[in-house]
C-alpha positions as CSV (number, residue, x, y, z in Angstrom):
1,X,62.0,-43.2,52.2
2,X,59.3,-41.6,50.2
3,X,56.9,-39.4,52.0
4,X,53.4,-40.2,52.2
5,X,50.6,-38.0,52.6
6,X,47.7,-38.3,55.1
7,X,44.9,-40.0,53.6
8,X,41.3,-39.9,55.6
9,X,39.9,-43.3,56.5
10,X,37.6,-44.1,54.3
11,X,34.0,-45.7,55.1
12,X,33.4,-49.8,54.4
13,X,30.3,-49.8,54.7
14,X,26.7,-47.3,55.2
15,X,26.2,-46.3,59.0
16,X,22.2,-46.7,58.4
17,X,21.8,-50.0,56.5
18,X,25.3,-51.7,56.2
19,X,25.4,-51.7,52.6
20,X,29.1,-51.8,51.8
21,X,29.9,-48.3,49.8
22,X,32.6,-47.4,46.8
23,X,35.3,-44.9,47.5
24,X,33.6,-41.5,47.4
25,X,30.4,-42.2,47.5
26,X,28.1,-39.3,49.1
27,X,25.1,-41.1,49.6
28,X,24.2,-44.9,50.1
29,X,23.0,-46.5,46.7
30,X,20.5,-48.6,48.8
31,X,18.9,-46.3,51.8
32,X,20.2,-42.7,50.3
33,X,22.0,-42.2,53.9
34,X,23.9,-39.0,53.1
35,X,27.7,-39.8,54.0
36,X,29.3,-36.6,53.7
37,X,27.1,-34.7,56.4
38,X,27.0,-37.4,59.6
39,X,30.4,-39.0,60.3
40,X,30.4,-42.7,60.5
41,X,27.7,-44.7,63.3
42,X,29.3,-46.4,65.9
43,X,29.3,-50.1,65.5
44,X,26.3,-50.1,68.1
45,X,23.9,-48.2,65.9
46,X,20.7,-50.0,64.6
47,X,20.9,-51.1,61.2
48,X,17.8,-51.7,58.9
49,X,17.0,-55.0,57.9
50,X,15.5,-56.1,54.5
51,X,12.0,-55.9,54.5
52,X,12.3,-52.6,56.6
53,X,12.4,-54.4,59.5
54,X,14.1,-52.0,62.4
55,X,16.2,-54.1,64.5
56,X,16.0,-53.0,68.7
57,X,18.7,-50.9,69.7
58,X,21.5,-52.3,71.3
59,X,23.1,-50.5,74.4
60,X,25.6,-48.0,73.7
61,X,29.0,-49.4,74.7
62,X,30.6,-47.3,78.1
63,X,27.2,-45.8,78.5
64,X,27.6,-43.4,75.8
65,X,24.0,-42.1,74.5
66,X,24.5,-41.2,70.3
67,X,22.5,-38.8,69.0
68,X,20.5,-39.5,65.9
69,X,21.4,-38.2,62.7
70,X,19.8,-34.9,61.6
71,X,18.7,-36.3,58.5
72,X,17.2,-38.8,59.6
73,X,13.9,-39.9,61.4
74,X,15.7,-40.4,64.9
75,X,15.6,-44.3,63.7
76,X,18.7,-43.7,61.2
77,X,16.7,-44.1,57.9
78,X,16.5,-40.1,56.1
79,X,13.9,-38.4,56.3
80,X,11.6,-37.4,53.5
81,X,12.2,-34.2,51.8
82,X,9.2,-31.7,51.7
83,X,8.4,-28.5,49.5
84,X,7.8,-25.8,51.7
85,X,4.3,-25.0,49.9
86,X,3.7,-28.8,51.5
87,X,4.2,-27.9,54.8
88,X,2.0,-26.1,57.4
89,X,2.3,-22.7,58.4
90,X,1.4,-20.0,60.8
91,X,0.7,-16.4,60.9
92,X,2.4,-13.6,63.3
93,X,-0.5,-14.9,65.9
94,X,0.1,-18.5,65.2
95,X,-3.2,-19.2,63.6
96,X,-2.7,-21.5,60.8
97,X,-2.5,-19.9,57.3
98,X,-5.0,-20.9,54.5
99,X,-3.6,-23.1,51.9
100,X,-2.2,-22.4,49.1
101,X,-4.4,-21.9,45.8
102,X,-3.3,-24.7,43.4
103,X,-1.5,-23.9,40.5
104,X,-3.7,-23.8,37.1
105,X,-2.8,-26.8,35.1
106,X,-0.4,-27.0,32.1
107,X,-1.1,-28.1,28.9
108,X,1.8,-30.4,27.2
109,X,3.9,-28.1,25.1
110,X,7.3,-28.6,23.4
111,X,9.5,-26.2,24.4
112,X,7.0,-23.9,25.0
113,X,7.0,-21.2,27.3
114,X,3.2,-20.2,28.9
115,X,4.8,-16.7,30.1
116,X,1.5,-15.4,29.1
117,X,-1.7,-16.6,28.3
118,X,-1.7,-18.1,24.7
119,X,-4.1,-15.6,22.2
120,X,-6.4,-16.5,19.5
121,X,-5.0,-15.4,15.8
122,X,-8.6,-14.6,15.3
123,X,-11.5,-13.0,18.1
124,X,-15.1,-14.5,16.7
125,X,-17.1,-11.9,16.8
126,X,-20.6,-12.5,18.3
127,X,-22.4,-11.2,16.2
128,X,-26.2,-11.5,16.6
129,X,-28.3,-12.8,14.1
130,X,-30.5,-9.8,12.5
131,X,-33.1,-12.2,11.7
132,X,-34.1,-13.6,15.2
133,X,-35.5,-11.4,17.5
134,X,-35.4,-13.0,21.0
135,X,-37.3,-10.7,22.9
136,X,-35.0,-11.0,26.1
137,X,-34.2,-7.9,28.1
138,X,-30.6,-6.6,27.6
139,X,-28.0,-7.5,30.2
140,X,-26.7,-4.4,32.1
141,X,-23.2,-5.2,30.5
142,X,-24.3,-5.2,27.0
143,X,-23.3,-2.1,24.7
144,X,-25.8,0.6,24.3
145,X,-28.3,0.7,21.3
146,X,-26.7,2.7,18.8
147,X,-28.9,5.9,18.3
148,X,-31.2,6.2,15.4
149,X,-29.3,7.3,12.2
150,X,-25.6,6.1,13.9
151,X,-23.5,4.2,12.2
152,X,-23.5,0.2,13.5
153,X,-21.1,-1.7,13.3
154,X,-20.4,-4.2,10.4
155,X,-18.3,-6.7,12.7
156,X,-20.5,-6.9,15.7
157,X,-23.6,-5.2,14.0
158,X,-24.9,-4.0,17.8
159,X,-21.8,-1.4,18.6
160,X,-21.9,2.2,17.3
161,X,-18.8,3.4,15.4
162,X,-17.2,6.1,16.5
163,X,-15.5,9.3,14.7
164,X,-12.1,7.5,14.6
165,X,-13.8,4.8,12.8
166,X,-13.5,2.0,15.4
167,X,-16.5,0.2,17.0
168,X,-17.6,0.8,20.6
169,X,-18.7,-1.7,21.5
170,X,-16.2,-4.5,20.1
171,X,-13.5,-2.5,19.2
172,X,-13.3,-3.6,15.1
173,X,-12.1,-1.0,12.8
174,X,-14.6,-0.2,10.3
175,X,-13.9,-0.5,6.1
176,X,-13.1,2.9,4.7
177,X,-16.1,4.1,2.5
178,X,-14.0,4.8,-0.7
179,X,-11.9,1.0,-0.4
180,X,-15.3,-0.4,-3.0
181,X,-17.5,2.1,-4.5
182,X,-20.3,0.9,-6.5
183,X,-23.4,3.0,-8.0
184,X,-26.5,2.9,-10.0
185,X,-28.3,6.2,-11.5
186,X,-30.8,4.9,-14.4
187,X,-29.0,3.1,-17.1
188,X,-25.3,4.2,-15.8
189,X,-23.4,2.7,-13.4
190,X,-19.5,2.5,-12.0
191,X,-17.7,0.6,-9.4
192,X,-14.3,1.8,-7.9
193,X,-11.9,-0.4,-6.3
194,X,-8.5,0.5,-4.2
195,X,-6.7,-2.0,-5.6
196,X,-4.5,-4.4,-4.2
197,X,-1.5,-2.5,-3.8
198,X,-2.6,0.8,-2.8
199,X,-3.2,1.8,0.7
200,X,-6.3,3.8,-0.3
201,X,-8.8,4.5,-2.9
202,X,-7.5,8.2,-4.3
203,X,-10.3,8.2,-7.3
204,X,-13.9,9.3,-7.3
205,X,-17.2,9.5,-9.7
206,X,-20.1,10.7,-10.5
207,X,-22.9,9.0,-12.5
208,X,-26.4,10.3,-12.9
209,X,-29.1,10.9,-15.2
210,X,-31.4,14.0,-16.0
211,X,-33.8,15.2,-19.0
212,X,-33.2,18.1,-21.8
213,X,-35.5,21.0,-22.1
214,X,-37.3,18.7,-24.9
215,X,-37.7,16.0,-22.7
216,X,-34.9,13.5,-23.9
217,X,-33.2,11.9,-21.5
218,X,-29.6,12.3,-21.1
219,X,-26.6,10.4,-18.9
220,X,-23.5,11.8,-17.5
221,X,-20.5,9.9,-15.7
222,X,-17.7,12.0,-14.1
223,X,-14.2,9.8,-13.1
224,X,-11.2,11.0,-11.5
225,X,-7.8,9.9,-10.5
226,X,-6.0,11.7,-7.9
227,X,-1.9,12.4,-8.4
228,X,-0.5,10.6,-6.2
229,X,3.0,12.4,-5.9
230,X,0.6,15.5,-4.7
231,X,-1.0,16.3,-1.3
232,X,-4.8,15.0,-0.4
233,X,-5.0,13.3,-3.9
234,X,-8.4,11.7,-2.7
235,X,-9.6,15.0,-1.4
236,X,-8.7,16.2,-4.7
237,X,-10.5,13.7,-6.9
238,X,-13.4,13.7,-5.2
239,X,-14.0,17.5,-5.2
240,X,-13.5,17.4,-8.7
241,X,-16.1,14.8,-9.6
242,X,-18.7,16.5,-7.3
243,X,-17.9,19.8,-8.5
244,X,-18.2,18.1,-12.4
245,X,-21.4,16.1,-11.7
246,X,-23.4,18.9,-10.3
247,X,-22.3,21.0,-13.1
248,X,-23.6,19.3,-15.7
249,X,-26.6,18.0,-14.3
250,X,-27.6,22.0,-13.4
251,X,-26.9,23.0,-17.3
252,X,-27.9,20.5,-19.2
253,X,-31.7,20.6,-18.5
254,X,-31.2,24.5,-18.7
255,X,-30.5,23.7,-22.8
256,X,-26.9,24.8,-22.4
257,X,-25.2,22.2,-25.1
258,X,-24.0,19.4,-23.8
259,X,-19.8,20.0,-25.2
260,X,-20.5,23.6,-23.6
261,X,-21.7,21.9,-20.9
262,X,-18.6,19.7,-20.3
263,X,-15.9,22.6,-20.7
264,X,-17.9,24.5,-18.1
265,X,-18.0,21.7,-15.7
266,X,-14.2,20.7,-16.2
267,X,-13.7,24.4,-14.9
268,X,-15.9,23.9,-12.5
269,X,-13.9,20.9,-11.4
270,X,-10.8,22.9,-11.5
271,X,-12.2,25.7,-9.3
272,X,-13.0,23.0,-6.6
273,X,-9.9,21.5,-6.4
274,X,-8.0,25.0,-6.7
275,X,-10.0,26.1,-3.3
276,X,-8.2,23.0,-1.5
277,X,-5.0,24.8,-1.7
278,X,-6.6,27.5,0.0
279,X,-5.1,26.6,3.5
280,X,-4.5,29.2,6.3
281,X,-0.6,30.3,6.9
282,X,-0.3,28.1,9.8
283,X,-1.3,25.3,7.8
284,X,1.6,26.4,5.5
285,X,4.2,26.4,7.7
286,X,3.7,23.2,9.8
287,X,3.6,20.9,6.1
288,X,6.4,23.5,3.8
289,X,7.1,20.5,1.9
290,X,3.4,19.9,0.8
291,X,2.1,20.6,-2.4
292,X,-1.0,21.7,-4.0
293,X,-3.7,18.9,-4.3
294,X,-4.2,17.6,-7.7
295,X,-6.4,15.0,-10.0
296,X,-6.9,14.5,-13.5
297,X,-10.7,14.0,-14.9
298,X,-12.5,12.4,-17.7
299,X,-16.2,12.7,-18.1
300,X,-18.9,11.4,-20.2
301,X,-22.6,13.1,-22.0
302,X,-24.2,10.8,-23.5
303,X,-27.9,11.8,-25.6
304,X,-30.2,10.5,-27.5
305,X,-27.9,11.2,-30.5
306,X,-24.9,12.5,-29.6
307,X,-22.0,11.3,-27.4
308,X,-19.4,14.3,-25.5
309,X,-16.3,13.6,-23.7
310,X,-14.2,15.6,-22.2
311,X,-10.8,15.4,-20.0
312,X,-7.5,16.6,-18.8
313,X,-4.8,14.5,-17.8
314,X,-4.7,10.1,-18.7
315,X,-7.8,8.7,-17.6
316,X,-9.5,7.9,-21.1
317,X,-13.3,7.3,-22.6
318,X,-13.9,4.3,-24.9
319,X,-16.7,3.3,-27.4
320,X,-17.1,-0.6,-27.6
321,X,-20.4,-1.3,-30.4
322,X,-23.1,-3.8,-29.1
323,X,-22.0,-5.7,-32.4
324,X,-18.8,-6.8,-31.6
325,X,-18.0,-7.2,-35.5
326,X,-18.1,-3.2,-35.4
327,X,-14.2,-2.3,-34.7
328,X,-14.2,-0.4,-31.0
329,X,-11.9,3.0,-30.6
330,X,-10.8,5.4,-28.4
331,X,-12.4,8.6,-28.1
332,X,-9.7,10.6,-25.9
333,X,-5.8,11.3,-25.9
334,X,-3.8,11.3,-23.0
335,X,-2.0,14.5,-21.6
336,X,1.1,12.7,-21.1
337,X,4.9,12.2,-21.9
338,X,4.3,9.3,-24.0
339,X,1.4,10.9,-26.1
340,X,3.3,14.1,-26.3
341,X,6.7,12.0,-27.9
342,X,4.2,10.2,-30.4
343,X,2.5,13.4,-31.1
344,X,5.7,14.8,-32.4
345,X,7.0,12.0,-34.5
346,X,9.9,11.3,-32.3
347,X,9.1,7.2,-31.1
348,X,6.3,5.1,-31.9
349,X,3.6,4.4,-29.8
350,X,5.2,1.1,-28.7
351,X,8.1,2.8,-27.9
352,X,6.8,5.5,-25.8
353,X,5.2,3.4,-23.2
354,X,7.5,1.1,-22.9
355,X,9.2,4.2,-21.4
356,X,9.5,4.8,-17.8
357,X,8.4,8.4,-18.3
358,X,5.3,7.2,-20.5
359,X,3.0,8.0,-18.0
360,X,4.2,11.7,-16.8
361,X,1.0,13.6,-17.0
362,X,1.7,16.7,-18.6
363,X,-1.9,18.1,-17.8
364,X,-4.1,18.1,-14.3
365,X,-6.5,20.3,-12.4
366,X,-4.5,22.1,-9.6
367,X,-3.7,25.2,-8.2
368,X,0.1,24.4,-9.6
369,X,-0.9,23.3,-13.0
370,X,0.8,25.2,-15.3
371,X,-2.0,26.0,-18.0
372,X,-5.4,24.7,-17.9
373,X,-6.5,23.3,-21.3
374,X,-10.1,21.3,-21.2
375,X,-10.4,18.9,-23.8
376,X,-13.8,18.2,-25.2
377,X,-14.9,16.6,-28.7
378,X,-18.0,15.5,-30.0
379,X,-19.4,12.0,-31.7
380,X,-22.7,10.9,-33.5
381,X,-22.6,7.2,-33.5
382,X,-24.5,5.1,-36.0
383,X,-25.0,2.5,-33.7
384,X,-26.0,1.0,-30.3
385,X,-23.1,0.5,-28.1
386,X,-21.8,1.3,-24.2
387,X,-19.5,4.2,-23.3
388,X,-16.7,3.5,-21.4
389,X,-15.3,5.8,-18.8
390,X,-12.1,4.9,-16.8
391,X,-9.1,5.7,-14.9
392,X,-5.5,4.2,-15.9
393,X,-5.8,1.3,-13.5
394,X,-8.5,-0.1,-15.6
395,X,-6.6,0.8,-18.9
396,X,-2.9,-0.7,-18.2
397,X,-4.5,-3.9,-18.4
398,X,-6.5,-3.3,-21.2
399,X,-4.7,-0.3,-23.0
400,X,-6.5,-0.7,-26.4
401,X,-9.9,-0.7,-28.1
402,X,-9.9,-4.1,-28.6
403,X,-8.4,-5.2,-25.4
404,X,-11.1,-3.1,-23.6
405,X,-13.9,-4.7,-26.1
406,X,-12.4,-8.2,-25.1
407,X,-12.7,-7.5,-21.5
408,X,-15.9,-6.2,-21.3
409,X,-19.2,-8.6,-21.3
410,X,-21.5,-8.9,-24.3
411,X,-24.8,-7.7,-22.3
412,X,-23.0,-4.9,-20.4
413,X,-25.4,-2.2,-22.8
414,X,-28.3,-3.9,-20.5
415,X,-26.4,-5.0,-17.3
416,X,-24.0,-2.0,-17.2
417,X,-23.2,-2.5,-13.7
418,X,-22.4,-6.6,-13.7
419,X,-20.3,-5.1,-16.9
420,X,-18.2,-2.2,-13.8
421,X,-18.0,-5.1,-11.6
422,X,-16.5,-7.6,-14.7
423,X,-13.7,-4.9,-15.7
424,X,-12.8,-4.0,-12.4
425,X,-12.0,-7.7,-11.7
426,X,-10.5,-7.8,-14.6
427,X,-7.7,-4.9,-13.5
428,X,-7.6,-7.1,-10.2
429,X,-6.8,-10.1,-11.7
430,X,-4.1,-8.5,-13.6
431,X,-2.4,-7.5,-10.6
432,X,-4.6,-4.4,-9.4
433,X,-1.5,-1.8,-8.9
434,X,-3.4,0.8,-9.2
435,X,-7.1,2.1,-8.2
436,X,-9.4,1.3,-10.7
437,X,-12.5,2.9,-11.5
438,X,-14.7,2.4,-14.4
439,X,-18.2,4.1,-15.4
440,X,-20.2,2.6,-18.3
441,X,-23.0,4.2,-19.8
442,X,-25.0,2.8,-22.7
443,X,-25.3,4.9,-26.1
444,X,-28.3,5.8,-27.2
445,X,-30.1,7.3,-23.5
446,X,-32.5,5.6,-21.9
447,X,-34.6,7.0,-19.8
448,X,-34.0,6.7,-16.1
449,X,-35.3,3.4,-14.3
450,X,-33.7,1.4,-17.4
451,X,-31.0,0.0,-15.4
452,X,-29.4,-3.2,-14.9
453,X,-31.5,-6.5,-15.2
């Protein structure tokens, strides 16, 4: 006979409301009695009635007194479950605690995770309105006045900025000085732009305007563009341009001619960045891999009948005639690989700057230059027209004469500046790699105050 194993009675039916049950149930479908934690009621216990109706308890039979289930209410239906944050509580002295503080409600998200409170892309910046003057008292909390002469703010226009650059009061860094450049002196004017690939703005200028010993008037633009593969090229290109402006605006109304004028100030401009390389030993030995700072430099004179440039390195000076029939040229050559291979016959011009070495500079102002050789030449014009002064990030997008006459607006001669702003935007447009900086200066002189309409 085959063997049987012990098998556990199983219950017919729910102790607290006679529903019948399946095999291995836990809890009752209809009255959620759980089945597995109170063994089965004796026939006598009460059941519930539908309707909820609680039937009287009969007597237990032989005088036995059941205990209620401890899950239920002491009537055999469960009790209700309770979150402990639900329930009342005391302290160690049995004085009842406070309640809870409710729980901040949550926005409907999908999927979405509030571990921490969701921030704004952007902050608005409060910003008061310069025009309204409310006359209120300031709140204790608001930010200090800045001091007279501070810098404020451009964000927040109340906070002062610190010497990190940051505001005070709202925290906004401030935009660097050299990012957009733009200037006005008399009938000359330049703009300078980082770019929109460049992290900084590593070229400078100088524009101004001043009087020869017989009274005529005469214009001078500086522009400089900082080597990039050297140390502190923005240091450098703006020492250079300072040291060149101030040069030639101290000679010229001495009578010293204006082509003499320009070789002294390019060696003036040479000296200044020279001194930057001038760094104590310590300075030395913490940055051994740092090199001498270093900028090229281009420059302007313009009289009543005579046009100067002067340069060393690629940034380059063009004439473009008010009448546009009159074929524009180029008044400089660059001191670079490219220009060196045409120079000698050995590829075309086309050829050379298509080359990836085309624009190697083979001259610069620097302590590690090899030979300093300024470059100076004179012109007589016959004819009204604008000078145009630039670095190479104006001049890869518009390499020749006629590119750069294209680009350049008809009334730039009389709006010089709109003209900056036009050719700048014009390098942006092509992609901006580069810093771009452009001085324009009309040809013949004008005396000062004769500046854009």
């Amino acid at each position: 006979m085959m063997s049987q194993m012990p098998q556990q009675a199983a219950v017919s039916k729910c102790p607290s409301c006679e529903e019948p049950l399946e095999s291995g149930d836990r809890f009752c479908g209809a009255c959620g009695y759980d089945l597995s934690a109170v063994p089965p009621r004796p026939d006598g216990h009460p059941a519930v009635a539908a309707g909820g109706a609680v039937p009287a308890p009969a007597p237990a039979p032989d005088g036995v007194d059941w205990p209620a289930a401890r899950d239920s209410d002491g009537q055999g239906r469960p009790v209700p479950v309770h979150a402990a944050a639900e329930l009342p509580g005391t302290d160690s002295g049995g004085s009842p605690l406070p309640p809870p503080p409710a729980a901040p409600p949550v926005p409907p998200s999908a999927g979405v995770r509030f571990d921490r409170p969701g921030e704004p892309e952007e902050y608005p910046l409060q910003a008061p309105d310069p025009r309204l003057d409310t006359g209120a008292a300031p709140r204790s909390d608001s930010p200090a006045a800045p001091a007279p002469g501070a810098k404020v703010c451009v964000a927040c226009r109340a906070g002062r900025v610190d010497d990190d650059g940051y505001c005070e009061n709202c925290g906004h860094a401030q935009p660097r000085e050299r990012d957009h450049m733009e200037q006005e002196s008399g009938p000359v004017a330049a703009v300078s732009d980082r770019g929109l690939r460049h992290h900084r703005n590593e070229d400078a200028f100088s524009v101004g305007c001043t009087t020869l010993p017989d009274g005529a008037p005469a214009s001078v633009a500086i522009v400089c563009d900082g080597v990039s593969s050297a140390t502190r090229p923005d240091d450098a290109s703006l020492a250079a341009s300072r040291a060149a402006g101030e040069s030639l605006l101290t000679a010229l109304p001495r009578g010293t001619h204006p082509q003499q004028a320009m070789h002294d100030a390019i060696l003036a401009a040479s000296h200044a960045v020279n001194a930057l390389a001038d760094e104590p030993a310590t300075a030395r030995e913490q940055g051994p891999h740092q090199n001498a700072p270093a900028c090229t430099l281009v420059g302007a004179v313009v009289t009543a009948g005579l046009l100067v440039v002067g340069w060393v390195g690629d940034s380059r000076v063009y004439w473009v005639p008010a009448d546009r029939a009159t074929p524009p040229a180029r008044l400089t050559e660059d001191d670079s690989w490219a220009a060196q291979m045409v120079a000698a016959g050995l590829m075309s011009e086309a050829e050379a700057y298509a080359d990836d070495r085309a624009h190697a500079i083979t001259g610069w102002l620097g302590a590690d230059a090899y030979e300093l050789e300024p470059h100076t030449a004179s012109f007589k014009p016959d004819r009204p027209g604008v000078v145009v002064v630039c670095t190479d990030g104006l001049w890869n997008y518009a390499e020749s004469a006629e590119e750069m006459a294209d680009a350049m607006p008809l009334d730039a001669a009389v709006r010089p500046l709109h003209g900056a702003r036009v050719l700048v935007g014009h390098a942006l447009d092509g992609g901006g790699h580069d810093n771009v900086t452009v001085a324009l200066v009309p040809f013949p002189a004008v005396p000062q105050g004769a500046g854009s309409a």
